[in-house]
C-alpha positions in Angstrom: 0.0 0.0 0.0 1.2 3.2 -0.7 0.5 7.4 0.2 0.1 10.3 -1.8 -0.1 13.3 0.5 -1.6 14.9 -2.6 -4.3 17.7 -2.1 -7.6 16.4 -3.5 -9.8 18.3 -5.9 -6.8 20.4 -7.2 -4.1 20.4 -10.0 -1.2 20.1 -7.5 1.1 18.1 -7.9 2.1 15.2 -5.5 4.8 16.0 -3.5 5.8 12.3 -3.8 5.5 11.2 -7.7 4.9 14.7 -9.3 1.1 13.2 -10.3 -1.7 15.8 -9.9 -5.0 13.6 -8.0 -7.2 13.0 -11.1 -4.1 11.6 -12.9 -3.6 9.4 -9.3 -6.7 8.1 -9.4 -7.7 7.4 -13.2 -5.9 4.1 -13.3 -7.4 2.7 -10.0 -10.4 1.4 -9.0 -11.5 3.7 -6.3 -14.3 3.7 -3.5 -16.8 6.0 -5.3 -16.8 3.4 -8.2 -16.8 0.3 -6.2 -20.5 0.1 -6.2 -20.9 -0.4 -9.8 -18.8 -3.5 -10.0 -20.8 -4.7 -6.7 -24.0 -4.2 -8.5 -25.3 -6.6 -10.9 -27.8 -7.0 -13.0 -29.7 -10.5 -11.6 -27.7 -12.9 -14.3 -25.3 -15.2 -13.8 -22.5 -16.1 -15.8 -21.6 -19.8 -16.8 -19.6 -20.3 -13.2 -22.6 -18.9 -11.3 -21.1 -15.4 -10.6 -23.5 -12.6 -11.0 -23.0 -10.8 -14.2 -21.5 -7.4 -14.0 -24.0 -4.2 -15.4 -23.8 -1.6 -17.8 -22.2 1.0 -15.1 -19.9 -2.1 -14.6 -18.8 -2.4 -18.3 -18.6 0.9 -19.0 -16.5 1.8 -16.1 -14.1 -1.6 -17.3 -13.9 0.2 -21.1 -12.7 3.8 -19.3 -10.0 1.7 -17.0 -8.5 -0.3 -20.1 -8.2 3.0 -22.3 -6.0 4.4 -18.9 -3.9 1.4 -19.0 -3.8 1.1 -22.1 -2.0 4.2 -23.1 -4.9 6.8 -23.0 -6.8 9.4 -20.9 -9.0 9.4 -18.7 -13.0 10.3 -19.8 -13.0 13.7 -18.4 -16.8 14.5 -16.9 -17.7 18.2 -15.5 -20.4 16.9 -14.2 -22.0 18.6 -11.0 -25.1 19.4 -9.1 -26.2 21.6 -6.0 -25.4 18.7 -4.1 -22.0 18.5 -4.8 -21.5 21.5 -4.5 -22.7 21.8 -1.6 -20.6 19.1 -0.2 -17.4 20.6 -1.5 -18.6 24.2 0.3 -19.3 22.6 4.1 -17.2 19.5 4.2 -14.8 21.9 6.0 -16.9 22.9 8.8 -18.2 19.3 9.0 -14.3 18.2 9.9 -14.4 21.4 12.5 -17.8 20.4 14.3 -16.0 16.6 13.8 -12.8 18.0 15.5 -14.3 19.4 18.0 -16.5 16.4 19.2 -14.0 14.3 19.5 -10.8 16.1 20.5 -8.8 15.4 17.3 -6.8 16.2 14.6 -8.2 15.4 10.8 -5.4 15.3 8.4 -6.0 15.5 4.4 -6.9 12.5 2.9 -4.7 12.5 0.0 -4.7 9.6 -2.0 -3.7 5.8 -1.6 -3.1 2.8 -3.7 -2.7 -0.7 -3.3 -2.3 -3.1 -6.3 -5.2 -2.1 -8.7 -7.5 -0.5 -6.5 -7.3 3.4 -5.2 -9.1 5.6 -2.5 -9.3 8.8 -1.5 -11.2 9.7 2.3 -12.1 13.0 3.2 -9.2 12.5 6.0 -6.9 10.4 7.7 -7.3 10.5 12.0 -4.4 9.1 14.7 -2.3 6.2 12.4 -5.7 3.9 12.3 -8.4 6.0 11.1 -9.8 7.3 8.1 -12.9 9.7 8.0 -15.6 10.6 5.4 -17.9 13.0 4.8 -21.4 13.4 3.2 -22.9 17.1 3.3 -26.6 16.4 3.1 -30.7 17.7 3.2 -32.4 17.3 5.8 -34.4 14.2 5.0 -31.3 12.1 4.5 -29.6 12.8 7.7 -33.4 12.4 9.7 -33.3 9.1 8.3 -29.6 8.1 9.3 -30.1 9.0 12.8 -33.3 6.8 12.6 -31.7 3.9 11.4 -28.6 4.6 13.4 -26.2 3.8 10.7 -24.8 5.3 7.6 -26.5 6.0 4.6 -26.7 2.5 2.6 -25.9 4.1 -0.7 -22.1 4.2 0.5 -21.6 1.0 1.6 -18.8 0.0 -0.9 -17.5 2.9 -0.5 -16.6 3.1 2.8 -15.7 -0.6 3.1 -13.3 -0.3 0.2 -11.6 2.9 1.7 -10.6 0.7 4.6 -9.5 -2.3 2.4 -7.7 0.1 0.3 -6.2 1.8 3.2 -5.8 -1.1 5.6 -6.5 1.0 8.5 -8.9 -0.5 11.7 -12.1 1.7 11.3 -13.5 4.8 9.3 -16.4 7.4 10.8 -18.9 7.9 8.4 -20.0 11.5 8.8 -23.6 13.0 8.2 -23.7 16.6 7.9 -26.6 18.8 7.7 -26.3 22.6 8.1 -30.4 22.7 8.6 -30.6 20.9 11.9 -30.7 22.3 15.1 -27.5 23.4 16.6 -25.6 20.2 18.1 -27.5 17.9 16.0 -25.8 19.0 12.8 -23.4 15.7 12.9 -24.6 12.3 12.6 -21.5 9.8 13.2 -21.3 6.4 12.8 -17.9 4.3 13.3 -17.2 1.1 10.6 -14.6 -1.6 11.7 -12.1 -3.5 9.6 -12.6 -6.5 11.9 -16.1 -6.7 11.7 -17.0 -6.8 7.6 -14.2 -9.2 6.7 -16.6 -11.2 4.8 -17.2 -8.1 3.1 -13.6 -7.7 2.3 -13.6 -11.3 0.9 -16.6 -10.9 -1.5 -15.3 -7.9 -2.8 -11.7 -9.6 -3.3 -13.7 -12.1 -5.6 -15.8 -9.6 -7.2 -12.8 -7.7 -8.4 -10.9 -10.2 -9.7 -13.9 -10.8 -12.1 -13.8 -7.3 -12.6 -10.2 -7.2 -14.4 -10.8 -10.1 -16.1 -13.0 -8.0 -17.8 -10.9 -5.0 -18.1 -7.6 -7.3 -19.2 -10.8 -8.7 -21.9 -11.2 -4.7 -23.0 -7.6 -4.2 -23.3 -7.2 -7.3 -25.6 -9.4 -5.4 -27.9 -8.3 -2.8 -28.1 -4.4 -4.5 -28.9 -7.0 -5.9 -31.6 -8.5 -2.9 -32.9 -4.8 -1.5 -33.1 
């Protein structure tokens, strides 16, 4: 496993290997992708694995063009809620800092083997922190449920694979709620989802199959 103390979002170069953080990440798979290769589509394939989706495939096609020799599919996508998140994610890490009488350093970027992640921040040498700046509606319903918003499963269980740190807090934020309620936390440990960690070890190695299968065609195509 290896750091990048690289500054996310930005065109700064690593201090490390030189690499700016979207050039870091376009080769890897990384946490906010992980759920596409986890999903599938109800088939099976011929060995009785579920067969991977169109989100799947098409993610496999923009991987093999990276190592391959290309560029990465650029996408300026946004939307308010992104935005959003990338205005109060800072005062989420204060109010988080504050709680719990710590220090959140920047997440930067880490790779291990073919997989990639970057957490909102890095906490003592064993933690790992992430943020989701949300309505009101979505945090009501993770303090109802007590736990962290489903959608980001895969995401936060592959930052700790990635990683290989012992936990990550899962952070809601919502600017909305009454002062003191604001932050919604909820802590994920590496020792409990290890059976998580092995399904996704399988589900991977199906996954590059697939890509190594894309990058055969395109040798073929050349």
């Amino acid at each position: 496993m290896i750091f990048h103390p690289v500054k996310q979002n930005t065109e700064e170069p690593c201090p490390c290997c030189g690499k700016t953080w979207m050039e870091l990440r376009a080769p890897f798979i990384t946490g906010s992708k992980m759920a596409k290769i986890m999903a599938h589509n109800g088939k099976k394939c011929r060995d009785g694995s579920p067969k991977f989706g169109d989100p799947a495939h098409r993610l496999a096609v923009d991987i093999a063009v990276v190592q391959s020799g290309g560029t990465a599919t650029e996408s300026d996508y946004t939307n308010a809620h992104m935005e959003r998140g990338h205005e109060q994610e800072p005062i989420a890490r204060m109010l988080y800092e504050q709680e719990y009488f710590c220090t959140v350093e920047g997440g930067g970027f880490y790779e291990n083997g073919n997989i990639g992640c970057s957490p909102d921040g890095r906490i003592y040498d064993d933690g790992l922190l992430e943020v989701k700046s949300v309505i009101a509606h979505i945090h009501y319903e993770c303090i109802k449920r007590g736990d962290f918003d489903p959608k980001y499963k895969w995401q936060l269980y592959h930052n700790l694979k990635v990683a290989e740190r012992d936990w990550i807090d899962y952070v809601s934020y919502c600017a909305t709620f009454p002062r003191g309620q604001q932050l919604f936390v909820k802590r994920v440990l590496a020792k409990d989802i290890q059976k998580y960690f092995d399904a996704m070890e399988k589900r991977l190695e199906d996954f590059f199959v697939l890509v190594e299968r894309v990058k055969n065609d395109i040798r073929v195509a050349a």
